[in-house]
C-alpha positions as CSV (number, residue, x, y, z in Angstrom):
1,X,27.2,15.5,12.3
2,X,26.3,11.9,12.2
3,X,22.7,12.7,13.1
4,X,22.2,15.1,9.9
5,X,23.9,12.4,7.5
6,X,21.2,10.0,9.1
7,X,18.0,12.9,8.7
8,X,19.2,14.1,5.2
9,X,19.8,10.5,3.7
10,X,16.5,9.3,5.1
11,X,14.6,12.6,3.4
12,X,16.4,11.5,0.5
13,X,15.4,8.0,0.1
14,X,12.0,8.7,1.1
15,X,11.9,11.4,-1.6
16,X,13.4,8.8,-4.2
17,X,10.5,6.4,-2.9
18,X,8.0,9.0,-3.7
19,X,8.9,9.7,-7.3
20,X,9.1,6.4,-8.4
21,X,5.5,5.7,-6.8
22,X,4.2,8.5,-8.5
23,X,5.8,7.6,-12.1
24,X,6.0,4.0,-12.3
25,X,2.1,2.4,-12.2
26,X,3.4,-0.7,-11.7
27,X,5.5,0.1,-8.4
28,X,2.4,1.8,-7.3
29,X,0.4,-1.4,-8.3
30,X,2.6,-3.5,-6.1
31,X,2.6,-1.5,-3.5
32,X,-1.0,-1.3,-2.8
33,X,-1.7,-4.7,-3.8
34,X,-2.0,-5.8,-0.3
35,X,-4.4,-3.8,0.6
36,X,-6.4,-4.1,-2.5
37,X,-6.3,-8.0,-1.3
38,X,-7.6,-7.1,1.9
39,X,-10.6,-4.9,0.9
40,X,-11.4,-8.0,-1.8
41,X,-11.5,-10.1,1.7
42,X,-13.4,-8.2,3.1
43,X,-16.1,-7.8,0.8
44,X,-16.0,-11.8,0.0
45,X,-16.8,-12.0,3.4
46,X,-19.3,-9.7,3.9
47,X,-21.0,-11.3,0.5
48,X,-20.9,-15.2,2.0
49,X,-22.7,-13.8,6.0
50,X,-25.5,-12.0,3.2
51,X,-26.1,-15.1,1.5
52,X,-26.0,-17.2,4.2
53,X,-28.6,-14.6,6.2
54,X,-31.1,-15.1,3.0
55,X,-31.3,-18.6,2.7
């Protein structure tokens, strides 16, 4: 009994999750904002060892 109530309120929170990623932009936007930061880090970084190789 306990173990359903645990499964069934977890499919519901993640399904509550889901909807308001996929309708609120700016929940999305904050959401992936950390990765988006990463990738930018990456690429800085990957810019400054090509400059650096050319001069």
């Amino acid at each position: 009994m306990m173990t359903n109530a645990i499964v069934f309120g977890s499919l519901a929170l993640a399904l509550v999750y889901f909807i308001t990623w996929a309708v609120r932009r700016d929940f999305r936007e904050q959401i992936e904002r950390p990765k988006h930061l990463f990738q930018d880090q990456i690429e800085n970084y990957d810019n400054q060892f090509v400059e650096q190789k050319h001069e």
